[in-house]
N, CA, C and O of each residue as an XYZ file, in Angstrom:
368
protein
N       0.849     -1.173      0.000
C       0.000      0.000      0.000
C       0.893      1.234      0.000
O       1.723      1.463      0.880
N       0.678      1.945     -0.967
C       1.632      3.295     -1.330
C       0.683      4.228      0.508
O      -0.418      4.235      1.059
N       2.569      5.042      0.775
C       2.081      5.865      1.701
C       1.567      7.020      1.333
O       2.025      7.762      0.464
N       0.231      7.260      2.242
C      -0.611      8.461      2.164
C       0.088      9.947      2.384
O      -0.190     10.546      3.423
N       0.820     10.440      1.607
C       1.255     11.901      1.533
C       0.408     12.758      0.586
O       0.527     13.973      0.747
N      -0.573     12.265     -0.542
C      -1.106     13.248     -1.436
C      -2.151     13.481     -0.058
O      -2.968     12.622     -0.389
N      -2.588     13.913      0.971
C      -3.620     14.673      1.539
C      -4.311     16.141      1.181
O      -4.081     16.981      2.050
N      -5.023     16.554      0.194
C      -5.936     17.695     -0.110
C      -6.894     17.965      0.205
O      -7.710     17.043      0.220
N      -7.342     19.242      0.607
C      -8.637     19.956      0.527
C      -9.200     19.885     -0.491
O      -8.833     19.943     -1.665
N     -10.544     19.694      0.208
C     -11.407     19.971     -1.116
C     -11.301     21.351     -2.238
O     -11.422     21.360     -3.463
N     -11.053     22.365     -1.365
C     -10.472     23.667     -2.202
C      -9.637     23.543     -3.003
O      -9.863     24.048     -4.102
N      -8.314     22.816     -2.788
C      -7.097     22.769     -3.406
C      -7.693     21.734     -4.860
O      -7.369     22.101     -5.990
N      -8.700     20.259     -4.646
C      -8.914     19.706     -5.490
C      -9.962     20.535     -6.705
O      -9.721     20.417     -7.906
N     -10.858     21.174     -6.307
C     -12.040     22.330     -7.201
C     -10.632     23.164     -7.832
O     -10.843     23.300     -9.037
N      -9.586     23.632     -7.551
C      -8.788     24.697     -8.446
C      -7.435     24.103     -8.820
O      -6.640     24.712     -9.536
N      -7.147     22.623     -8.196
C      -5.852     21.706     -8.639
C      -6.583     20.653     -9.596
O      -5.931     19.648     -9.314
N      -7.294     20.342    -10.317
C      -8.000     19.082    -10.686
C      -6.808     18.280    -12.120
O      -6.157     17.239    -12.036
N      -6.899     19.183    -13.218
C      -5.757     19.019    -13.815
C      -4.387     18.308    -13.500
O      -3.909     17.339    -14.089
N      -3.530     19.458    -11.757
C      -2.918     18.915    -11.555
C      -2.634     17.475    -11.136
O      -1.810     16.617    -11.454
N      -3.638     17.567    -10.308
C      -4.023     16.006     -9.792
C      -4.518     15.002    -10.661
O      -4.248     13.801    -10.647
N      -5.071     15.461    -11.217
C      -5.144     14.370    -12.786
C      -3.690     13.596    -13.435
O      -3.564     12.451    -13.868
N      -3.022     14.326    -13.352
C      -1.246     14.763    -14.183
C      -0.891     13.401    -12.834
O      -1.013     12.188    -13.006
N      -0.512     14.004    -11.748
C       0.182     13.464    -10.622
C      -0.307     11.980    -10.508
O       0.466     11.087    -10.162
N      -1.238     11.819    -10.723
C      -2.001     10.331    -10.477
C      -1.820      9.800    -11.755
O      -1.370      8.669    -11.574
N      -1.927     10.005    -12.897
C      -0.935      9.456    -14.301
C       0.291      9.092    -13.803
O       0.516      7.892    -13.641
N       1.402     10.183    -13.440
C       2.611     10.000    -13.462
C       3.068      8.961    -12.551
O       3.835      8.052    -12.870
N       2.399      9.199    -11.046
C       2.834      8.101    -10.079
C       1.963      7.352     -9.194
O       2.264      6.642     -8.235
N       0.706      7.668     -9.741
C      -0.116      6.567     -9.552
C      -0.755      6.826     -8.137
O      -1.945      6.524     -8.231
N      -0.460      7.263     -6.855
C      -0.649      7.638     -5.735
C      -1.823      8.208     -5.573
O      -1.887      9.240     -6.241
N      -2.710      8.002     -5.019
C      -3.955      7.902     -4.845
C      -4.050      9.275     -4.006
O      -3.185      9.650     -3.215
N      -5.307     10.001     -4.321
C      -5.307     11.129     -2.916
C      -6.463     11.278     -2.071
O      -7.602     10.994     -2.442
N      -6.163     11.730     -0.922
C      -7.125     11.845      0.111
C      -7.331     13.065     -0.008
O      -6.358     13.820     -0.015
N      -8.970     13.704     -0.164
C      -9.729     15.177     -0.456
C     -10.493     15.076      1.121
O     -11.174     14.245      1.722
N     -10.092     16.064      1.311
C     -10.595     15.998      2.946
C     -11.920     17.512      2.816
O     -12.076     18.346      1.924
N     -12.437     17.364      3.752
C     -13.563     19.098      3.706
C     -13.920     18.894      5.261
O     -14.327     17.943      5.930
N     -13.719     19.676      5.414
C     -13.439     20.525      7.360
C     -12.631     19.661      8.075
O     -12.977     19.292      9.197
N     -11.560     19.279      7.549
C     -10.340     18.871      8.438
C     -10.506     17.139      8.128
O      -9.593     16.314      8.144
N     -12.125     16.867      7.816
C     -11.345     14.918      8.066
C     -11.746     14.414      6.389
O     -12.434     14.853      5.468
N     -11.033     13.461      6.593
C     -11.093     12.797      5.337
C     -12.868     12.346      4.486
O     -13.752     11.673      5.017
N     -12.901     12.876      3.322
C     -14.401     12.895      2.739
C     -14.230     11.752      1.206
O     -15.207     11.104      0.830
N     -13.266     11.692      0.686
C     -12.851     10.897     -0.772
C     -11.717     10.772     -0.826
O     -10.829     11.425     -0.277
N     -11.623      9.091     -2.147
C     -10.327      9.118     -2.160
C     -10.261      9.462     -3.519
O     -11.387      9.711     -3.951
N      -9.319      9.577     -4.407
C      -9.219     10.117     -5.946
C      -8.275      8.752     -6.085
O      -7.702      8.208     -5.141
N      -8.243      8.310     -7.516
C      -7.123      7.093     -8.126
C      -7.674      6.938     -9.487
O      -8.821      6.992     -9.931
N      -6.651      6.753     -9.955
C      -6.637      6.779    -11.589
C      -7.715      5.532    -11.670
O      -8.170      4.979    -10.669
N      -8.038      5.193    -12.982
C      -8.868      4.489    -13.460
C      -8.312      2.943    -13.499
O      -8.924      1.926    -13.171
N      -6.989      3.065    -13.990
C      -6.605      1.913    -13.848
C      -6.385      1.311    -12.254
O      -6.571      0.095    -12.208
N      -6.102      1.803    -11.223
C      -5.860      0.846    -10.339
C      -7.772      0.674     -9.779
O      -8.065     -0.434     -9.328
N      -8.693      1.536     -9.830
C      -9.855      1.298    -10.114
C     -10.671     -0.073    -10.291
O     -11.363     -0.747     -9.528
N     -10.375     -0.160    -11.317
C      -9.806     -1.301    -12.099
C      -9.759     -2.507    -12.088
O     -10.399     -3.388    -12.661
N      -8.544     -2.481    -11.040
C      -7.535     -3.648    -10.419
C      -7.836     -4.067     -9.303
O      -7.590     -5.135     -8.743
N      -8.843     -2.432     -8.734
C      -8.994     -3.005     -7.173
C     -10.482     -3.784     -7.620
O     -10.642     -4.993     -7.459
N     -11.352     -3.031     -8.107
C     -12.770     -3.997     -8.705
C     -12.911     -5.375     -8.867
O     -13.760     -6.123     -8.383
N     -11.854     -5.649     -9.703
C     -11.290     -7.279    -10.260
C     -10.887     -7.724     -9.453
O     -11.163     -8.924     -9.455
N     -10.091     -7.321     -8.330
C      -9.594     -8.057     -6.833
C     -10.994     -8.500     -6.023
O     -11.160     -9.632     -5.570
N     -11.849     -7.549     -5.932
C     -12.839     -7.581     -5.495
C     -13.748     -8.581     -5.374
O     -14.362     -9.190     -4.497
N     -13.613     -8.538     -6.655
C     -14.741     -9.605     -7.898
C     -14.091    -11.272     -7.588
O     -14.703    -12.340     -7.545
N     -13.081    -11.070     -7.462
C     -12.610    -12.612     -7.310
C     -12.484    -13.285     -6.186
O     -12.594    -14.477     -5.899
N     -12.190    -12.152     -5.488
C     -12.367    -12.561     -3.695
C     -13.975    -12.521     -3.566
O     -14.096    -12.816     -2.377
N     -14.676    -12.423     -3.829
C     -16.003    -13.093     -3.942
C     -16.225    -14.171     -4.405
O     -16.946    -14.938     -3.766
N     -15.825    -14.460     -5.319
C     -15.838    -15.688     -5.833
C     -15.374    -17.251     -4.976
O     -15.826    -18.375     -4.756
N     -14.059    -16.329     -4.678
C     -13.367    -17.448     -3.725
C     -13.888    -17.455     -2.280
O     -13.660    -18.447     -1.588
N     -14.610    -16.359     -1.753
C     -15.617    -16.489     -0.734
C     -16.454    -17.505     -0.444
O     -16.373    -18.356      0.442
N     -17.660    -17.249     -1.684
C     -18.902    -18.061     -2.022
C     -18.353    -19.744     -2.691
O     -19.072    -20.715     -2.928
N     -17.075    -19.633     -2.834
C     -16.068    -21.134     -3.082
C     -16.280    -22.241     -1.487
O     -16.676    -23.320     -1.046
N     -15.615    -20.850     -1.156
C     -15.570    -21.302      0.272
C     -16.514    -21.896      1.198
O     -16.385    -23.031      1.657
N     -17.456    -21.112      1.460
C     -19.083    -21.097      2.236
C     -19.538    -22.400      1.213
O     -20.154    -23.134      1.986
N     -19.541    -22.892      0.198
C     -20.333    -24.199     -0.478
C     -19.908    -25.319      0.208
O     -20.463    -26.214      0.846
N     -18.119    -24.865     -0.268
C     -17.214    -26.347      0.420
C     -17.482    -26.378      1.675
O     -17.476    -27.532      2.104
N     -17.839    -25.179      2.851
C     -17.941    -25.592      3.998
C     -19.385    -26.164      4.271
O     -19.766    -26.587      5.362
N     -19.993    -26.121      3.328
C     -21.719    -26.263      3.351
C     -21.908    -27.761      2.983
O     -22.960    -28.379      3.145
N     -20.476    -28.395      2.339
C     -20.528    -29.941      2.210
C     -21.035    -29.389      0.056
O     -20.407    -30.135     -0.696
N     -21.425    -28.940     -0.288
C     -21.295    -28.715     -1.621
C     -20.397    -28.730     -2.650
O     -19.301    -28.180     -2.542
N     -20.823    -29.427     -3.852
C     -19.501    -28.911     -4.275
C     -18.812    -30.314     -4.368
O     -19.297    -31.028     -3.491
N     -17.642    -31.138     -5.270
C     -17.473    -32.187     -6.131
C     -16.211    -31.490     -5.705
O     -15.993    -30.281     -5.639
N     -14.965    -33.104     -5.269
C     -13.630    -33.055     -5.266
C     -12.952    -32.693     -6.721
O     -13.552    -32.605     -7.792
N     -11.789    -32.539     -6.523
C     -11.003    -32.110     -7.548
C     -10.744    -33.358     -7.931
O     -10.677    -33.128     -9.138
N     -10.531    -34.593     -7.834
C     -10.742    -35.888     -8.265
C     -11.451    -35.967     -9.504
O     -11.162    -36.130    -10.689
N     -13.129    -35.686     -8.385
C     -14.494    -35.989     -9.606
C     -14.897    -34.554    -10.535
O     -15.980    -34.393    -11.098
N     -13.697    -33.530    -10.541
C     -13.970    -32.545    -11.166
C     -13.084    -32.681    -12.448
O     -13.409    -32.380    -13.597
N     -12.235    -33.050    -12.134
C     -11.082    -33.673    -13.563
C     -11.854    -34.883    -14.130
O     -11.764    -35.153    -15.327
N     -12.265    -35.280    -13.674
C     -13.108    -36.670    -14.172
C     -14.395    -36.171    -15.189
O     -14.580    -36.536    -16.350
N     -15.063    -35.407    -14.540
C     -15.984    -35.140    -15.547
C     -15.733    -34.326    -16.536
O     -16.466    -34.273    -17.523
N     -14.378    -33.394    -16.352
C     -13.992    -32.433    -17.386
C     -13.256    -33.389    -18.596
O     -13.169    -33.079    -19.784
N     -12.864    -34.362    -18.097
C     -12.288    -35.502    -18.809
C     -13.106    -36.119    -20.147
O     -12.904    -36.148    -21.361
N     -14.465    -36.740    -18.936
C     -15.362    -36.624    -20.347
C     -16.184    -35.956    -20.738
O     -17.051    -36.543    -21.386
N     -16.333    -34.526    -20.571
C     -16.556    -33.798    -21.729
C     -15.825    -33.623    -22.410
O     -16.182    -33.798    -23.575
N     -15.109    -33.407    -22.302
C     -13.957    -33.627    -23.423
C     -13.497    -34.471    -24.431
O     -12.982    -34.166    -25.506
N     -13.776    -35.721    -23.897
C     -14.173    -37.163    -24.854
C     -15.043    -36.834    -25.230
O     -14.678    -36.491    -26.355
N     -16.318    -36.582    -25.167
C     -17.927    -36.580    -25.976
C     -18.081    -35.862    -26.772
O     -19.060    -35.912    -27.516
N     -17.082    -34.907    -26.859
C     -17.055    -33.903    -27.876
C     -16.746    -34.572    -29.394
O     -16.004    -35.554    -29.439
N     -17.340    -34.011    -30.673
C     -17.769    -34.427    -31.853
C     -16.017    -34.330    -32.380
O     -15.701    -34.628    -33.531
Protein backbone atom coordinates (compact mmCIF):
# COMPACT_ATOMS: atom_id res chain seq x y z
CA UNK A 1 0.00 0.00 0.00
CA UNK A 2 1.63 3.29 -1.33
CA UNK A 3 2.08 5.87 1.70
CA UNK A 4 -0.61 8.46 2.16
CA UNK A 5 1.25 11.90 1.53
CA UNK A 6 -1.11 13.25 -1.44
CA UNK A 7 -3.62 14.67 1.54
CA UNK A 8 -5.94 17.69 -0.11
CA UNK A 9 -8.64 19.96 0.53
CA UNK A 10 -11.41 19.97 -1.12
CA UNK A 11 -10.47 23.67 -2.20
CA UNK A 12 -7.10 22.77 -3.41
CA UNK A 13 -8.91 19.71 -5.49
CA UNK A 14 -12.04 22.33 -7.20
CA UNK A 15 -8.79 24.70 -8.45
CA UNK A 16 -5.85 21.71 -8.64
CA UNK A 17 -8.00 19.08 -10.69
CA UNK A 18 -5.76 19.02 -13.81
CA UNK A 19 -2.92 18.91 -11.55
CA UNK A 20 -4.02 16.01 -9.79
CA UNK A 21 -5.14 14.37 -12.79
CA UNK A 22 -1.25 14.76 -14.18
CA UNK A 23 0.18 13.46 -10.62
CA UNK A 24 -2.00 10.33 -10.48
CA UNK A 25 -0.93 9.46 -14.30
CA UNK A 26 2.61 10.00 -13.46
CA UNK A 27 2.83 8.10 -10.08
CA UNK A 28 -0.12 6.57 -9.55
CA UNK A 29 -0.65 7.64 -5.74
CA UNK A 30 -3.95 7.90 -4.84
CA UNK A 31 -5.31 11.13 -2.92
CA UNK A 32 -7.13 11.85 0.11
CA UNK A 33 -9.73 15.18 -0.46
CA UNK A 34 -10.59 16.00 2.95
CA UNK A 35 -13.56 19.10 3.71
CA UNK A 36 -13.44 20.53 7.36
CA UNK A 37 -10.34 18.87 8.44
CA UNK A 38 -11.35 14.92 8.07
CA UNK A 39 -11.09 12.80 5.34
CA UNK A 40 -14.40 12.89 2.74
CA UNK A 41 -12.85 10.90 -0.77
CA UNK A 42 -10.33 9.12 -2.16
CA UNK A 43 -9.22 10.12 -5.95
CA UNK A 44 -7.12 7.09 -8.13
CA UNK A 45 -6.64 6.78 -11.59
CA UNK A 46 -8.87 4.49 -13.46
CA UNK A 47 -6.60 1.91 -13.85
CA UNK A 48 -5.86 0.85 -10.34
CA UNK A 49 -9.85 1.30 -10.11
CA UNK A 50 -9.81 -1.30 -12.10
CA UNK A 51 -7.54 -3.65 -10.42
CA UNK A 52 -8.99 -3.00 -7.17
CA UNK A 53 -12.77 -4.00 -8.70
CA UNK A 54 -11.29 -7.28 -10.26
CA UNK A 55 -9.59 -8.06 -6.83
CA UNK A 56 -12.84 -7.58 -5.50
CA UNK A 57 -14.74 -9.61 -7.90
CA UNK A 58 -12.61 -12.61 -7.31
CA UNK A 59 -12.37 -12.56 -3.69
CA UNK A 60 -16.00 -13.09 -3.94
CA UNK A 61 -15.84 -15.69 -5.83
CA UNK A 62 -13.37 -17.45 -3.72
CA UNK A 63 -15.62 -16.49 -0.73
CA UNK A 64 -18.90 -18.06 -2.02
CA UNK A 65 -16.07 -21.13 -3.08
CA UNK A 66 -15.57 -21.30 0.27
CA UNK A 67 -19.08 -21.10 2.24
CA UNK A 68 -20.33 -24.20 -0.48
CA UNK A 69 -17.21 -26.35 0.42
CA UNK A 70 -17.94 -25.59 4.00
CA UNK A 71 -21.72 -26.26 3.35
CA UNK A 72 -20.53 -29.94 2.21
CA UNK A 73 -21.30 -28.71 -1.62
CA UNK A 74 -19.50 -28.91 -4.27
CA UNK A 75 -17.47 -32.19 -6.13
CA UNK A 76 -13.63 -33.05 -5.27
CA UNK A 77 -11.00 -32.11 -7.55
CA UNK A 78 -10.74 -35.89 -8.26
CA UNK A 79 -14.49 -35.99 -9.61
CA UNK A 80 -13.97 -32.55 -11.17
CA UNK A 81 -11.08 -33.67 -13.56
CA UNK A 82 -13.11 -36.67 -14.17
CA UNK A 83 -15.98 -35.14 -15.55
CA UNK A 84 -13.99 -32.43 -17.39
CA UNK A 85 -12.29 -35.50 -18.81
CA UNK A 86 -15.36 -36.62 -20.35
CA UNK A 87 -16.56 -33.80 -21.73
CA UNK A 88 -13.96 -33.63 -23.42
CA UNK A 89 -14.17 -37.16 -24.85
CA UNK A 90 -17.93 -36.58 -25.98
CA UNK A 91 -17.06 -33.90 -27.88
CA UNK A 92 -17.77 -34.43 -31.85
Amino acid sequence: MPSVTNIKSISFLKSHAAQISEDLEMNGNPFIITQNGEASMVIENVKQYQEKESLIAALKIIALGEKDRIQGKGISAADSRAQLLAARQSRP
